[in-house]
C-alpha positions as CSV (number, residue, x, y, z in Angstrom):
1,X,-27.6,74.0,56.8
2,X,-27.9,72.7,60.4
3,X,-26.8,69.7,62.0
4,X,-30.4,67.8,61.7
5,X,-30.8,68.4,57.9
6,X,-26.7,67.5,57.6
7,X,-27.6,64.3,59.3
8,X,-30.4,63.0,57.9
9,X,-29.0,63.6,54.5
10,X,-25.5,61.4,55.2
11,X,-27.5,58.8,56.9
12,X,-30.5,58.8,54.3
13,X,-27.3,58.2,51.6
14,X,-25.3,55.7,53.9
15,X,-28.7,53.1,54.5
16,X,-27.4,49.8,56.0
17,X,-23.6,50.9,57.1
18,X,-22.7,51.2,60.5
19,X,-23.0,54.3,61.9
20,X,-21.5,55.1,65.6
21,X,-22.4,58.9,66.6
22,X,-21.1,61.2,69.2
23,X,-22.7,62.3,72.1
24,X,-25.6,64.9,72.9
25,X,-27.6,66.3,69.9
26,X,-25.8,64.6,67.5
27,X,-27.1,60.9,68.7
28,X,-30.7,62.6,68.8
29,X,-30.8,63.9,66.0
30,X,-29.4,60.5,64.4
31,X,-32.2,58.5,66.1
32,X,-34.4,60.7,65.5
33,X,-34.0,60.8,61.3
34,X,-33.0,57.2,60.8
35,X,-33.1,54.8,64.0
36,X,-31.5,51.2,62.8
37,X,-29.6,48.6,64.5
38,X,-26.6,49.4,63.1
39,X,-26.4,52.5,65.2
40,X,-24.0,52.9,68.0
41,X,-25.6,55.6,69.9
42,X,-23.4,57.3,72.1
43,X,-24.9,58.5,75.1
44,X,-22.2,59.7,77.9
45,X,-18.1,59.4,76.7
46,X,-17.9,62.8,74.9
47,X,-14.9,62.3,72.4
48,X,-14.6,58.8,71.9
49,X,-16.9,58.2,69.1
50,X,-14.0,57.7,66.8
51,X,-11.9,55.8,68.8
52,X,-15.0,53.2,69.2
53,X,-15.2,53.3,65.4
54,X,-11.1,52.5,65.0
55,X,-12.0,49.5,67.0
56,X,-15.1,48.3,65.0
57,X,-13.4,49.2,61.7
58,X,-10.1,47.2,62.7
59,X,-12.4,44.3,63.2
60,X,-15.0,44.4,60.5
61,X,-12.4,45.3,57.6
62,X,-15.3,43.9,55.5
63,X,-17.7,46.8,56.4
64,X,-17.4,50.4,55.7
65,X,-18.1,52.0,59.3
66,X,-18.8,55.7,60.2
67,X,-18.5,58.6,62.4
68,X,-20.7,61.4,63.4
69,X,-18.7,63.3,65.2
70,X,-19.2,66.9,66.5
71,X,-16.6,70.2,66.8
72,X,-16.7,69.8,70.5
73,X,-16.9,65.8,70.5
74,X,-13.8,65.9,68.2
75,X,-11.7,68.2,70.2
76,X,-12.1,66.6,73.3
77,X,-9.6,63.3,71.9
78,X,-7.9,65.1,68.9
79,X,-5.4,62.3,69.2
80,X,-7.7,59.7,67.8
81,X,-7.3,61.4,64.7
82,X,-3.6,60.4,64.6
83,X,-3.9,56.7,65.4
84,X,-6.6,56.7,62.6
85,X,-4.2,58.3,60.2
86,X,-1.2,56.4,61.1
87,X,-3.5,52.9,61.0
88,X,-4.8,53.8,57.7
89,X,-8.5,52.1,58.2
90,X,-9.5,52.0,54.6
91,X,-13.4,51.3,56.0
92,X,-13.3,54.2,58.3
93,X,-15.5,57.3,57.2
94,X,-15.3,60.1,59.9
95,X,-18.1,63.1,59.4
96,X,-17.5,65.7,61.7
97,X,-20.7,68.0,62.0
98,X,-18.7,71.5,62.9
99,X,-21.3,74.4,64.1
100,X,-18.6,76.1,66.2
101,X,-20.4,75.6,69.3
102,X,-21.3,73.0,72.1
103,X,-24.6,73.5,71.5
104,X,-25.6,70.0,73.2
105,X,-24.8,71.9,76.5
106,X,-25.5,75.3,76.0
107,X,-24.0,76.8,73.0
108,X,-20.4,77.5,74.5
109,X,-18.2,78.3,71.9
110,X,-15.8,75.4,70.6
111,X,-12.0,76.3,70.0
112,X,-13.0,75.7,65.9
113,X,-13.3,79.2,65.3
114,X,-9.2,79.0,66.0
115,X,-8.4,75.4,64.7
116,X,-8.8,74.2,61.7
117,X,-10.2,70.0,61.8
118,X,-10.0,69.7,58.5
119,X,-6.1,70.8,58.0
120,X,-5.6,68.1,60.8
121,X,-7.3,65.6,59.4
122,X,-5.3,66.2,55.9
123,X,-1.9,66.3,58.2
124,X,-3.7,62.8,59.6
125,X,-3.3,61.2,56.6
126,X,-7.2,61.4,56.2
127,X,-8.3,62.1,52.8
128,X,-10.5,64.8,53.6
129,X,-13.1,67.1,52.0
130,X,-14.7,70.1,53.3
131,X,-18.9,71.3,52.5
132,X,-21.2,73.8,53.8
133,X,-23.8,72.8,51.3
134,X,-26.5,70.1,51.4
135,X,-25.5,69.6,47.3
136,X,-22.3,69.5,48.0
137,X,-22.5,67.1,51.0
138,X,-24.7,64.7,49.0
139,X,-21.6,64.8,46.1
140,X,-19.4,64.1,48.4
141,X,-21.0,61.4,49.7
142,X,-21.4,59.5,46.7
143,X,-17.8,60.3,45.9
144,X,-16.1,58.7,48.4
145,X,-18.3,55.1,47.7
146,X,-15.1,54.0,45.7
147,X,-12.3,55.9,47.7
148,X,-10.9,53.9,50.7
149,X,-10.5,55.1,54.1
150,X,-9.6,57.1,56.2
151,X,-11.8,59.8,55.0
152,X,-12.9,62.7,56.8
153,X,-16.3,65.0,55.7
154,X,-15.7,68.0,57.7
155,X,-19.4,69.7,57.2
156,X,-19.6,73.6,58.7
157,X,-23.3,73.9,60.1
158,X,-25.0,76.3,61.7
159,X,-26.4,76.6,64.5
160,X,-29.9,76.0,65.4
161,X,-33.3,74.1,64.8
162,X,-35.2,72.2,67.2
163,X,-33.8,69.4,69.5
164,X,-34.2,66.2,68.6
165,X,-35.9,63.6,71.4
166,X,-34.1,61.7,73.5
167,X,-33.0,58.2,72.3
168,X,-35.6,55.9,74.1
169,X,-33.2,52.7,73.9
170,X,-31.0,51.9,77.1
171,X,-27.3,51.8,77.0
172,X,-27.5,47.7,77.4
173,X,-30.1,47.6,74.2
174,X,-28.1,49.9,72.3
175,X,-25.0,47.5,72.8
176,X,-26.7,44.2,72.1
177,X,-28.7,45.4,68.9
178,X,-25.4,47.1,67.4
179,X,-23.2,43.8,68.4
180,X,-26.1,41.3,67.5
181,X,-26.3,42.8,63.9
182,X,-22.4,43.0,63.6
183,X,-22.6,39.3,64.5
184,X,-25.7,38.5,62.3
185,X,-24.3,40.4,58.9
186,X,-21.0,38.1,58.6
C-alpha cells in the first residue's frame, strides 16, 4: 500500500475529526484526498506535528484529534512521543505513515529500518497497533472508535505513487480555518 491510498482511507473513515498532518508529501497527499477545515496542514516544522496535536488535544478534551505523521517526521522529535505517553491524552490518535524513507526530499533512507516506532510507542504508554494492509488498516480504524487515547497506528507503506499537488492555502488561511472551526464546533 502506499502512503496516498493509506491516507485517503484513514481520513475517508475519520470524516469530521481534526486531523493535523506532518510536513512534505504527507500534507499533499492529505489535501489532496480530503481538503476540510479541520485540517492542520503542516507546511515547514518537520517533527512537530504531534507536539501541535498534544496541544489541541489538551485543550479540546471533547474532540478526538489526530496525527499523520511520517518515519522521518517522527524521528525528528521522538521525545513527543513520551510527553504524550506520560500525559495520557485519551483524544489523541497518532498514525504514523512508515515507508522507511524521506521520500518528501528525495528518498533518503530513515533510521526505521533500525528502530522500531511501534515498540516505542508501546514503551510510551500508547496503545498501539501495527498494519501493512488496507483491510487491516480500515479494522483498525473502526476499532479504536471506542478505545481512548493515546493510540498509535503505525502503518508500513511503500514507497512510491505520484506526488500529490501542493496545498494551495497559505500558512495564515490554514491557521484561521483550523482555529475558526475549533471555535465554531464548541
Amino acid at each position: 500500500m502506499i502512503r496516498k491510498d493509506a491516507i485517503k482511507i484513514a481520513s475517508d473513515m475519520i470524516v469530521d475529526s481534526p486531523i493535523i498532518s506532518a510536513n512534505g508529501y504527507i500534507s499533499r497527499d492529505l489535501f489532496e484526498t480530503h481538503d476540510k477545515d479541520t485540517n492542520f496542514y503542516m507546511i515547514g516544522s518537520m517533527g512537530l506535528s504531534s507536539s501541535i496535536a498534544l496541544g489541541v488535544a489538551l485543550k479540546n478534551p471533547e474532540k478526538r484529534f489526530y496525527v499523520f505523521d511520517g518515519d522521518g517526521n517522527i524521528l525528528m522529535n521522538l521525545g513527543s512521543l513520551t510527553t504524550i505517553g506520560k500525559l495520557k491524552p485519551k483524544n489523541l490518535i497518532h498514525l504514523v505513515f512508515d515507508n522507511q524513507s524521506h521520500e518528501s526530499t528525495g528518498g533518503q533512507p530513515s533510521n526505521t529500518r533500525n528502530i522500531d516506532i511501534y515498540k516505542i510507542a508501546k514503551s510510551s504508554n500508547y496503545k498501539a497497533f501495527k498494519t501493512s494492509s488496507k483491510v487491516s488498516l480500515k479494522k483498525i480504524l473502526r476499532k479504536i472508535k471506542n478505545i481512548d487515547g493515546p493510540i498509535m497506528i503505525l502503518i508500513k507503506i511503500t514507497k512510491g505513487g505520484k506526488p500529490s499537488k501542493r496545498i494551495i492555502h497559505s500558512p495564515i488561511t490554514i491557521k484561521k480555518r483550523f482555529s475558526q472551526k475549533m471555535y465554531r464546533q464548541r
